[in-house]
Structures are given as structure tokens and as C-alpha cells.
N, C-alpha and C positions, 0 to 999 in steps of 0.2 A: 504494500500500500504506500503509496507517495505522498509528501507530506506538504499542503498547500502554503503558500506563501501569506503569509495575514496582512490584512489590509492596512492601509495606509493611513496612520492617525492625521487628520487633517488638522483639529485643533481638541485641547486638554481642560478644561478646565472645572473647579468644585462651582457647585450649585446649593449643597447645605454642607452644614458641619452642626458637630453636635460634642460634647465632652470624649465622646469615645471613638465617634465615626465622622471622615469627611465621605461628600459622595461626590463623583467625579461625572462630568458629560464627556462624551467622545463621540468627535466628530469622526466618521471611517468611508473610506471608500474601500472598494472591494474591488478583485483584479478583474471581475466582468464591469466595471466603474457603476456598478449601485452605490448611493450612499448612504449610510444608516446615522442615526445616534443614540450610544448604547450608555446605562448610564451603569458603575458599579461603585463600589467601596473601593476609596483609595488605599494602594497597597502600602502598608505598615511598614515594610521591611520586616517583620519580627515571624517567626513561627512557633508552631506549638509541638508539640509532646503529648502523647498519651501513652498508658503505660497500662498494660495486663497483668498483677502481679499474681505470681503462683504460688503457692506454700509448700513445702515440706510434705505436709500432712496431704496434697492433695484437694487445695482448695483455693480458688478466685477470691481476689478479695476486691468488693467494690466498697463505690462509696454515695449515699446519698446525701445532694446538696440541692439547693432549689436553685430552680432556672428560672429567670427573669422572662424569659421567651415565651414560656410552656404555664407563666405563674403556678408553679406548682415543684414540688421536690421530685425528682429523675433520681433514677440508679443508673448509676455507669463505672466506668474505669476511671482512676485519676490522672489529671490531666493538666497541662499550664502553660505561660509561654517560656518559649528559651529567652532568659538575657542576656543583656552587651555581655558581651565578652566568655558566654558558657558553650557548649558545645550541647548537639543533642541530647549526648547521655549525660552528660554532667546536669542537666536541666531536668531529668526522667528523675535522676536520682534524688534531685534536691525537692523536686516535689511527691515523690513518693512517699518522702519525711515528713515535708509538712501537711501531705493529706492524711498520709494512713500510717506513719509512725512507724517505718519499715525503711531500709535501704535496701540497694540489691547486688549482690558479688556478680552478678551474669545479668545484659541487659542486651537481648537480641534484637537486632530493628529488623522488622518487617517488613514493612514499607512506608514512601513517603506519600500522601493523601490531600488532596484538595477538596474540602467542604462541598463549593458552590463554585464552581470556575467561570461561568459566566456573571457572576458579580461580583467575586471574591478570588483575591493571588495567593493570599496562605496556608501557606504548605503547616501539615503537622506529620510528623515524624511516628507511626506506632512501635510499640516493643512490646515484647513480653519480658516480664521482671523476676526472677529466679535465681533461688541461693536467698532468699531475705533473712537479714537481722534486723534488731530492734535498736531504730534511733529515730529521734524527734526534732523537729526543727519547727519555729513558728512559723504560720502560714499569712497568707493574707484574707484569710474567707472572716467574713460578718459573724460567723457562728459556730461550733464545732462542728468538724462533718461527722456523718456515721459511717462505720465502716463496717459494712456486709460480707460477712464469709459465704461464699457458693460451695458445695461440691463438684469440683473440677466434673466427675462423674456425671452428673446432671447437668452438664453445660447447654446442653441442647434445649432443655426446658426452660434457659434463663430466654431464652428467644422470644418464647409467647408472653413470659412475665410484661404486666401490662406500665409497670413503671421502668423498663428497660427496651427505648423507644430511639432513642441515639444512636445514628446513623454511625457515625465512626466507632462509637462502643460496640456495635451489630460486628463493624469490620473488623475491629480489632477480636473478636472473640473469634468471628471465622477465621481469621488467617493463627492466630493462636493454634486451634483445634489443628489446622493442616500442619503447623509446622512441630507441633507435638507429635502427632503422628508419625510423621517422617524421620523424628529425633529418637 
């Protein structure tokens, strides 16, 4: 498959901003010369992390924290962004601390993962997190998270569970289960 030439930004510019989000207009021409304007979220520079940890004993650890989007508390994987100057896993590990109180001697990346590509550039990085010990670091959440132990054994069942709806938590447990498998 051949890989098409992307269109030609004619002009760039924010139309809102908001404390957390700016939104961008783009003007495009297309190489059959359509023009569109497509609007997304200006790219951050910054990516994220999310991290699958596994236990010992054979068990998923998530965490429930409320999402602002869904008003409501989600289970999922923990997750955050990389800062200046960390690396993927240096960033997996620092918030694995400060979500669930665990660090990880083994941290396999899976793959790296795009949200919403038509409105969104941030990349997040998944892993699975294996080998945990017990260390803590302060985090930056409004509240304590909770941290739900799964039976790795019942992972399949965490699918239908109606508070684990996150598209990237879905992906991070599928590529988990395949790359257990094959390990």
C-alpha cells in the first residue's frame, strides 16, 4: 500500500483556547486541489503512558478515578503524561507510584497509540508492568485513587464490566493478553 502525500496547510491558526486546550483551524488543500478546513486540538508536544501492571500472584491491578468527560468514576489502567526531560519508562514508573503504590523491575512497551488522530497528535506509549515492588510517591489526583485487583485469569470478563469502557484500557489489556501468551 502506498503512502499518500498530505495536503498542503495553507494557513494555521487557534480559534479558542481554554486553560487546558487550544483549538486550531487549518486551512488544507488536497493533491486532487479540494480545499477543506479541518479544525483539531493543538499538538502539546507532551505524550502519555499507560501502564498494565501485573502481580506476582497473578492479578491486574487497576484503578478507579472519575473522569470529567464520562462525569462519572471509570476503571482503567494507570496512566499520565511523560515530563520534560523523562523518558517513556521513567514516566510509567513514576506514575505507577503515584497511582497504585507499586514500581516495576520489567516494563514492556507494546505499542505506541493515538487517541483521536483526526483531532488529536498525542501519542501514548502502553506497557505492561511486571516484577512490582512496593513504593509510593505523591501524585497529583484531587483525591485518593482506588486500586482494583482483577484476576489476571478473568481478564476477559473485565471486557463486559460496564465501568471499564476506555478505549486505550480495552487496548492495553488486549495486547497484554497477546503478549503474555507468547511470553
Amino acid at each position: 500500500m502506498s503512502k499518500r502525500t498530505p495536503p498542503v496547510i495553507l494557513c494555521k491558526k487557534s480559534v479558542a483556547q481554554s486553560r487546558l486546550f487550544t483549538i486550531e483551524s487549518l486551512d488544507l488543500r488536497f493533491s486532487n486541489g479540494v480545499e477543506r478546513t479541518y479544525e483539531r486540538l493543538k499538538p502539546s508536544g507532551r505524550s502519555g503512558v499507560m501502564m498494565v501492571p501485573v502481580t506476582d500472584k497473578g492479578e491486574l491491578l487497576l484503578i478507579r478515578e472519575y473522569a470529567a468527560g464520562t462525569e462519572d468514576y471509570e476503571l482503567g489502567f494507570p496512566k499520565g503524561l511523560v515530563d520534560l526531560g523523562e523518558t517513556a519508562e521513567q514516566a510509567a514508573n513514576r506514575e505507577l507510584k503515584e497511582e497504585i503504590g507499586f514500581g516495576a523491575k520489567r516494563l514492556m512497551a507494546l505499542k505506541e497509540v493515538v487517541v483521536a488522530p483526526s483531532y488529536f497528535s498525542s501519542k501514548m506509549t502502553l506497557f505492561v508492568a511486571q516484577d512490582l515492588y512496593s513504593e509510593t510517591l505523591e501524585g497529583d489526583e484531587p483525591e485518593p485513587l482506588d486500586v482494583v485487583r482483577w484476576p489476571l485469569s478473568q481478564a476477559e470478563e473485565l471486557l463486559s464490566h460496564l465501568d471499564f469502557c476506555e478505549a486505550r484500557s480495552i487496548t492495553a489489556l488486549m495486547l497484554t493478553l497477546k503478549h503474555l501468551k507468547l511470553s
